[in-house]
TORDREN-512143 format. One record per residue (C-alpha): residue number from 1; z, y, x; residue in one letter. Coordinates in steps of 0.5 Angstrom, whole numbers, plus 500, padded with zeros to 3 digits. Each point is the difference from the previous one (the first is absolute). Layout:
BEGIN
     i    c3    c2    c1   aa
   NUM     Z     Y     X    A
...
//
This chain:
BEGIN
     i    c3    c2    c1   aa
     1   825   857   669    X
     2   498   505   495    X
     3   504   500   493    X
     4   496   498   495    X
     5   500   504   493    X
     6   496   500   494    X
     7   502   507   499    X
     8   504   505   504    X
     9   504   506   497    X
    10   501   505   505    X
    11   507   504   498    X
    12   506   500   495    X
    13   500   505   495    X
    14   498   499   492    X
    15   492   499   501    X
    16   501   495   505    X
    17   505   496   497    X
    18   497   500   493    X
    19   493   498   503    X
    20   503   494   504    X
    21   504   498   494    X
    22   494   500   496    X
    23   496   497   505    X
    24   506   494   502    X
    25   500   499   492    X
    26   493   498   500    X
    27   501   495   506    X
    28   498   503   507    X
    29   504   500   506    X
    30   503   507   501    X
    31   503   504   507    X
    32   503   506   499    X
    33   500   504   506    X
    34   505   506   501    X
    35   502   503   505    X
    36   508   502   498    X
    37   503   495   495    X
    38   497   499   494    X
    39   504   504   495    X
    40   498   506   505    X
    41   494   505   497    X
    42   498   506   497    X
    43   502   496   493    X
    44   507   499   502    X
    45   501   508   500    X
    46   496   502   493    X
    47   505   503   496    X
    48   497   503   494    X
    49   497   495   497    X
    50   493   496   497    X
    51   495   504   495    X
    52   498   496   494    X
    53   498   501   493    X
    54   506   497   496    X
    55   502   504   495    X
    56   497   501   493    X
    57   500   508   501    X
    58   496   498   506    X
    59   492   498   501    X
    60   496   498   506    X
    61   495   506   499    X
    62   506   504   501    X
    63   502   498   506    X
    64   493   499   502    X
    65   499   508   500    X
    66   506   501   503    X
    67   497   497   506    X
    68   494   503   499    X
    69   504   507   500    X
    70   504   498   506    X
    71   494   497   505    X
    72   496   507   499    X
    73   493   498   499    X
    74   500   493   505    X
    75   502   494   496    X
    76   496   495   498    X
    77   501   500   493    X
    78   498   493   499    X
    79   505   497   505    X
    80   505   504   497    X
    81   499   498   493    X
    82   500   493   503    X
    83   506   500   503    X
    84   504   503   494    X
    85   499   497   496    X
    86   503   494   502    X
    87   506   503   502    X
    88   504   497   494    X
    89   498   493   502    X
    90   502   502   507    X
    91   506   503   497    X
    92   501   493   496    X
    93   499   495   507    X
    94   505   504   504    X
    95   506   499   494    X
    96   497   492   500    X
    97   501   500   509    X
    98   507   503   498    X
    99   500   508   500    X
   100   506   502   496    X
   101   497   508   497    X
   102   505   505   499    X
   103   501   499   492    X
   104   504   506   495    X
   105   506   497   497    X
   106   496   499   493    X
   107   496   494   504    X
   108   493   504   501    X
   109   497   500   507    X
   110   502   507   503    X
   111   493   505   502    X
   112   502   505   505    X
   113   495   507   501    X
   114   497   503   506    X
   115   495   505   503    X
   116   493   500   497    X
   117   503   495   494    X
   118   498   503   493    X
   119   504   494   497    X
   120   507   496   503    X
   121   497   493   503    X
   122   503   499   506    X
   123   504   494   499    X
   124   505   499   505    X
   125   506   496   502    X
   126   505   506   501    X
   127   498   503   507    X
   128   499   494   504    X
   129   493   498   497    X
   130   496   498   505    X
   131   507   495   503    X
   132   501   496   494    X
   133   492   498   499    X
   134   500   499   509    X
   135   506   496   498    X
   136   498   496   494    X
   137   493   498   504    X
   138   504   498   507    X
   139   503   495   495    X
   140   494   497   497    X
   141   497   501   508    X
   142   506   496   502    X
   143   499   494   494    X
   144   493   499   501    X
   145   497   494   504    X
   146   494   503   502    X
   147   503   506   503    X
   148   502   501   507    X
   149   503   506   503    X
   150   499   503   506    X
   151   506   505   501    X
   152   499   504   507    X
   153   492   499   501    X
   154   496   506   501    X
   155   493   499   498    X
   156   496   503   506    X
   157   492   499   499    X
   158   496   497   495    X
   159   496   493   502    X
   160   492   501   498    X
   161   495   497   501    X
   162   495   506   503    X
   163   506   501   504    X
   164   501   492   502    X
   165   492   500   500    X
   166   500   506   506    X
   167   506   496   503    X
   168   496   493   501    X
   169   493   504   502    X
   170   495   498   494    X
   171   497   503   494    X
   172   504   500   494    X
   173   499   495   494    X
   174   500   503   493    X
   175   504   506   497    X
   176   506   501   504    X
   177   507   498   498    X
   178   507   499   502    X
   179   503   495   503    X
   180   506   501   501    X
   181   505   504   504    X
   182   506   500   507    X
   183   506   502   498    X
   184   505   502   505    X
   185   507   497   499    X
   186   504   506   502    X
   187   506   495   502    X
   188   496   496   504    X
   189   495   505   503    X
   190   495   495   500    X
   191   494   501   495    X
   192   499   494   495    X
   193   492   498   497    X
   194   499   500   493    X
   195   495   497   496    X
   196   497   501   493    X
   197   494   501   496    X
   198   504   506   496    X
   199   504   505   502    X
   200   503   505   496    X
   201   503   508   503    X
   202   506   502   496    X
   203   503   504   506    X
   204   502   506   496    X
   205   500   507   503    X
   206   499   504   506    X
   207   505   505   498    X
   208   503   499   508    X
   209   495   504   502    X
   210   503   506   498    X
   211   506   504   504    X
   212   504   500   492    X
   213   499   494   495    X
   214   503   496   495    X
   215   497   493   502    X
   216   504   495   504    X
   217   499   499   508    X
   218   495   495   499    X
   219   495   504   496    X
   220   495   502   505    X
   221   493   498   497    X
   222   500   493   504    X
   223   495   498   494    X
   224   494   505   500    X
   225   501   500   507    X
   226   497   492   501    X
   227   496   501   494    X
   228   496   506   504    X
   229   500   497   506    X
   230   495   494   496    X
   231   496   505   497    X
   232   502   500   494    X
   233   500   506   496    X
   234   506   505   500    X
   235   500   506   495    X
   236   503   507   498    X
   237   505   500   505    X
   238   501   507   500    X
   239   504   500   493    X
   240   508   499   502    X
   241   505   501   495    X
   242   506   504   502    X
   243   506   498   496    X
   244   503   507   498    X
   245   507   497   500    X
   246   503   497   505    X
   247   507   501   502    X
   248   500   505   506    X
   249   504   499   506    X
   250   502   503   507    X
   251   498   493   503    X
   252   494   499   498    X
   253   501   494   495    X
   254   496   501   493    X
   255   504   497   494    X
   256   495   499   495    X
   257   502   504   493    X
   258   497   496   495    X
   259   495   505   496    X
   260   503   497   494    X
   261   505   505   501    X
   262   497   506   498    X
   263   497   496   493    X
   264   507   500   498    X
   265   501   507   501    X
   266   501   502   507    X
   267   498   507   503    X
   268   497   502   507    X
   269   503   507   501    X
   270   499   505   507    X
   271   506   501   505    X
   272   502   506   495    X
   273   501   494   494    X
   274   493   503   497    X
   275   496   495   495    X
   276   493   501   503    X
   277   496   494   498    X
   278   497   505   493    X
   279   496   504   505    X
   280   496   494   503    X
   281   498   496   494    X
   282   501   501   492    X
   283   504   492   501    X
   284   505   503   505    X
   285   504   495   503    X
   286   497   494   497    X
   287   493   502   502    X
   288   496   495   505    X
   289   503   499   506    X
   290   495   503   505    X
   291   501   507   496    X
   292   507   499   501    X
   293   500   499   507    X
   294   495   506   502    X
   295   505   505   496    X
   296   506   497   503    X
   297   496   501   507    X
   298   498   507   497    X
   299   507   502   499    X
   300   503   497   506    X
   301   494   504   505    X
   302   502   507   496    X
   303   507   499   500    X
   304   500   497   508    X
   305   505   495   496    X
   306   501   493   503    X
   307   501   497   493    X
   308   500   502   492    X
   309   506   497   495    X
   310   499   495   495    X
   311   504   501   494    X
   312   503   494   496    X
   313   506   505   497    X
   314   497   499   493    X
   315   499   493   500    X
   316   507   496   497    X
   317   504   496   505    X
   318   499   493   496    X
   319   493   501   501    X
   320   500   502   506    X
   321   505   494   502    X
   322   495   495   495    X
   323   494   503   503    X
   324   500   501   507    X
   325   506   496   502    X
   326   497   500   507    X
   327   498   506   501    X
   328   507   503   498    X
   329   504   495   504    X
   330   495   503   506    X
   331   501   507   498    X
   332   508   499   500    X
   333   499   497   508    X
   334   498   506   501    X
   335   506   505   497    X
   336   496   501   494    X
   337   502   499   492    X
   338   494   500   497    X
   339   504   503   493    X
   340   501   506   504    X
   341   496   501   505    X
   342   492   501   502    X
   343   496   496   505    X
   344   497   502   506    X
   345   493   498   499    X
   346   493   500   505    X
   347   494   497   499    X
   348   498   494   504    X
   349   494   495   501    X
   350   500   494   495    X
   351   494   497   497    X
   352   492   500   502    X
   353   495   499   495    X
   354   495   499   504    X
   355   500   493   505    X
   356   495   494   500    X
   357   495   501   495    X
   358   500   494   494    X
   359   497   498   494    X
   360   504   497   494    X
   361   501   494   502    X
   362   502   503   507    X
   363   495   498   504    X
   364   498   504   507    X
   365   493   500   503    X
   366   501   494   504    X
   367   500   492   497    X
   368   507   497   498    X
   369   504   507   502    X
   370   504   504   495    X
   371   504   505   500    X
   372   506   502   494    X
   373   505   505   499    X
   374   500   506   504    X
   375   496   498   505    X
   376   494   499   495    X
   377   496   506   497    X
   378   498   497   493    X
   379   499   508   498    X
   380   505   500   496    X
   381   504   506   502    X
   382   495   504   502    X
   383   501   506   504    X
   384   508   500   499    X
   385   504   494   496    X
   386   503   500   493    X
   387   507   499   501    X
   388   502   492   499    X
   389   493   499   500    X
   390   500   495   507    X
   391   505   495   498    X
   392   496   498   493    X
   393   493   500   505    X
   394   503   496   505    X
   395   502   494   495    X
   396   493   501   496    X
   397   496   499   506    X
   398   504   496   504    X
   399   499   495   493    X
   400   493   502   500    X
   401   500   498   507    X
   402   502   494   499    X
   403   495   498   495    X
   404   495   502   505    X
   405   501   496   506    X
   406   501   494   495    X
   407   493   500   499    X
   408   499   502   508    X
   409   502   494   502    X
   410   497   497   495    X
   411   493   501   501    X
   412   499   504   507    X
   413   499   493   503    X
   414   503   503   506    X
   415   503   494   505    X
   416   506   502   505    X
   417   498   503   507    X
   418   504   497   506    X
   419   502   507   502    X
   420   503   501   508    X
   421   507   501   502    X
   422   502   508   502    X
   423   498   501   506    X
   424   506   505   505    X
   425   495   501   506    X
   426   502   503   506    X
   427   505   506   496    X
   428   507   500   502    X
   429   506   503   497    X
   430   500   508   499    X
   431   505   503   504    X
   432   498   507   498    X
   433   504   499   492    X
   434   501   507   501    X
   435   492   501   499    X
   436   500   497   493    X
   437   507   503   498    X
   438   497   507   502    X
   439   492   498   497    X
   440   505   498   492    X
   441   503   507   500    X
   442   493   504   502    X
   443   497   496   494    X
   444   504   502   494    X
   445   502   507   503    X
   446   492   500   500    X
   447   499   498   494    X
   448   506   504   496    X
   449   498   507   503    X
   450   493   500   499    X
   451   498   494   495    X
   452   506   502   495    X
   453   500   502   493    X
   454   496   506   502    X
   455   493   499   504    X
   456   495   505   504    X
   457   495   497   504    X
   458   503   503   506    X
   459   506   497   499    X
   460   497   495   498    X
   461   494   500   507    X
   462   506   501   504    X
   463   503   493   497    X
   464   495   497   502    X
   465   499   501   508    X
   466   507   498   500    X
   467   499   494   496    X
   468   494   498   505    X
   469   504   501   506    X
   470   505   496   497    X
   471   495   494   498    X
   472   496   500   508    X
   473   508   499   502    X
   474   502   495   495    X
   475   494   496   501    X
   476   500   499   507    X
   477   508   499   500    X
   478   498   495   495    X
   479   495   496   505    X
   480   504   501   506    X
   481   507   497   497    X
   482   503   494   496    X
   483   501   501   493    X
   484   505   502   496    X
   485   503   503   493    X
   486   501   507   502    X
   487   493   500   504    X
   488   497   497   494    X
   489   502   505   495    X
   490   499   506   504    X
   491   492   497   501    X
   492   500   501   493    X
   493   503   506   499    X
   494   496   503   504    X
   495   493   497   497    X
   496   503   501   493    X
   497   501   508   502    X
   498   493   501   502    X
   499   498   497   494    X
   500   503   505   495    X
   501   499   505   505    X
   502   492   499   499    X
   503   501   499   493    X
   504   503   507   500    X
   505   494   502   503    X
   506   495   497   496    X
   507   503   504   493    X
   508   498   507   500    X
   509   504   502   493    X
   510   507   499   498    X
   511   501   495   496    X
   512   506   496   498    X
   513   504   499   505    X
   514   496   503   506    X
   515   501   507   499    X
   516   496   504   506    X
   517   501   508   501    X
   518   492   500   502    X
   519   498   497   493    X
   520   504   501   495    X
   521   496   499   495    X
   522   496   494   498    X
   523   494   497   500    X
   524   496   499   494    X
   525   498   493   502    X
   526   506   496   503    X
   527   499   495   505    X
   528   504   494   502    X
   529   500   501   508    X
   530   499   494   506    X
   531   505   500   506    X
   532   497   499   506    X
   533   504   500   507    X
   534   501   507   503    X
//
């Protein structure tokens, strides 16, 4: 029998979380379905900080402009002047769940700088932000009575009641909705049947797609995924952020070095200890961090480099200590004091600003289907992210969100759908997890040598007959095998990478984070772009 919900909240990071506290607080039945444990997400490894106006020295208009001048001509500005505004009252409802912000010894709230910030505002708790808000909202997750969590279930494919429709052989009645979702229990191995009248996508991102990211393993664009295989509209997928500081290793490992860093005064220098920012930007090294990412790119290419350095030298060991207490105890793992030594520094993808297209009150296209967090596109961030901006987004929309699907499920008049167990067929268990292993690392080597930090529509064109062998491969694997996690992921690894390689395809400008040698220049008119399946 199908578990039945009012509300289903897929993953675990601080959109997902916010939402379903909320949601819980006003009485709705909650699942919380993650497929790892429930403190594992992007969130959890966010280090800088959350970006909100909380100083007298500070107003909203200015950290709207600095947006505005970060997103390169594509946010909407309705949505950022929407979200930003509330960022005290959010800053406000995080301290009353129990998040404990870094204060100076006088008492007064500490405000870190990063790129693209012409004043400090970024609120943190050290360097492990992103952890201590993912654990002061495990701890009311945990107290409600009105959640229930579902660790180790990967969410498969959404339920609709176009796809159920087709499946029974009849017209479909009304406007199309979600019904639900099956979810694979990954230590059971046996898929499970949810039932709700809303659901909300809070997957995160996709930055696995990549051969070098800062996200965690499970960040391989589950959300945009499903919602994309249920019609529903996906948006500027081209515009992947590259962090420009992550910690370089021979073993491939990507240890994010928080931006925050450099607000404190670091300094990127060549391999000859030169400073080298200054040609690139009149910000030097607290310009955005899409400009940050190409000159470090730049020099790497003209050097033949396999990293650049990143100099705390001029920062006080208290600070450093005060500040980044994790990135100094990482540092010092690796054989390096950060009072003397430089850091060896290379970009690596971290954040999407494109994703599934939504209104303020996280809306999608399809009745009863939100999206929140990174795997939403309120139009925010435009074509590259403000620093910090995204954490105070996810717990703006997912309050918003929250208010929405109250009023949803109130006068949708939508009642619940007998949905039908998952189906295993005739497939069989692979013998051949050779193919999948093999098919992963082609993705992300794919994706890193031609749909990087710098495009051309050759790169970009031979990506995508790569791409598309791969999806005829993996669809037929998919129909001819017994599901499991790692099949899962690759299926929508390699849908999401078509996506963003379409979306490339579509923008014949540079822009934000898209930089292509064939445009270099912009458009006078810029368009957001529509992602189709290549």
């Amino acid at each position: 029998m199908p578990k039945s919900y009012d509300v289903i909240v897929v993953g675990s990071g601080i959109a997902g979380l916010s939402f379903a506290l909320k949601v819980a607080e006003a009485g709705q039945r909650v699942a919380i379905i993650t497929k790892k444990n429930s403190a594992e997400s992007n969130t959890n490894y966010a280090q800088g900080g959350i970006a909100a106006v909380t100083s007298q020295t500070d107003d909203v208009e200015m950290h709207v402009a600095d947006t505005l001048d970060a997103g390169d001509g594509l946010c909407d500005e309705s949505a950022v002047r929407a979200i930003l505004k509330n960022g005290a009252a959010s800053i406000e409802e995080l301290a009353r769940r129990g998040v404990a912000f870094t204060q100076l010894d006088d008492g007064r709230v500490s405000l870190g700088k990063e790129g693209g910030h012409s004043k400090r505002r970024i609120l943190h708790v050290k360097d492990i932000t992103g952890k201590a808000i993912e654990e002061a909202l495990v701890h009311g997750i945990e107290s409600s009575p009105n959640i229930e969590t579902y660790e180790h279930h990967f969410a498969v494919e959404l339920i609709t009641a176009s796809k159920l429709a087709k499946q029974q052989g009849r017209e479909l009645e009304g406007a199309d909705r979600v019904l639900g979702l099956y979810a694979l229990n990954t230590q059971t191995e046996h898929v499970e049947t949810f039932a709700a009248r809303a659901v909300l996508l809070a997957t995160g991102g996709i930055g696995q797609v990549y051969q070098f990211t800062t996200n965690p393993f499970i960040a391989t664009g589950d959300g945009i995924a499903m919602a994309y295989r249920a019609g529903v509209e996906v948006r500027n997928m081209e515009f992947i952020q590259f962090h420009p500081t992550a910690f370089y290793s021979k073993e491939g490992d990507r240890f994010l070095i928080s931006e925050a860093v450099r607000g404190e005064g670091a300094i990127l220098r060549n391999l000859k200890g030169e400073a080298f920012m200054e040609k690139y930007d009149k910000r030097k090294d607290l310009a955005p961090r899409d400009i940050v990412a190409r000159a470090i790119d730049a020099e790497m290419k003209q050097s033949g480099a396999r990293h650049l350095w990143l100099d705390t030298r001029a920062i006080s060991l208290k600070k450093l200590h005060e500040h980044f207490p994790n990135i100094y105890e990482y540092c010092a793992k690796q054989g390096i004091a950060l009072e003397r030594d430089m850091i060896p520094v290379v970009p690596a993808a971290h954040y999407l600003c494109g994703g599934v297209k939504t209104s303020l009150d996280a809306e999608t296209s399809l009745d009863g289907l939100y999206a929140c967090g990174e795997v939403a596109c309120t139009g925010l961030h435009g074509a590259n992210r403000l620093a910090s901006n995204s954490l105070l987004e996810a717990v703006v929309l997912a309050n918003r969100g929250a208010e929405a699907v109250a009023r949803y499920l109130t006068h949708s008049g939508a009642n619940a759908v007998d949905l039908p167990e998952w189906i295993d067929g005739d497939v069989r268990d692979s013998d051949e997890r050779v193919v999948l292993l093999h098919n992963w690392d082609e993705v992300k080597r794919t994706m890193w040598d031609y749909v990087g930090i710098v495009r051309s529509t050759k790169r970009l064109e031979r990506a995508r007959t790569r791409i598309q062998t791969l999806d005829r491969e993996i669809n037929e694997y998919y129909w001819n095998f017994k599901v499991d996690e790692s099949l899962l992921e690759l299926r929508n690894l390699i849908l999401v990478a078509g996506l963003i390689i379409d979306c490339a395809l579509q923008r014949k400008e540079s822009r934000g984070l898209h930089y292509t040698l064939d445009y270099p220049g912009k458009c006078d008119t810029p368009n957001d772009t529509t992602a189709r399946r290549i």
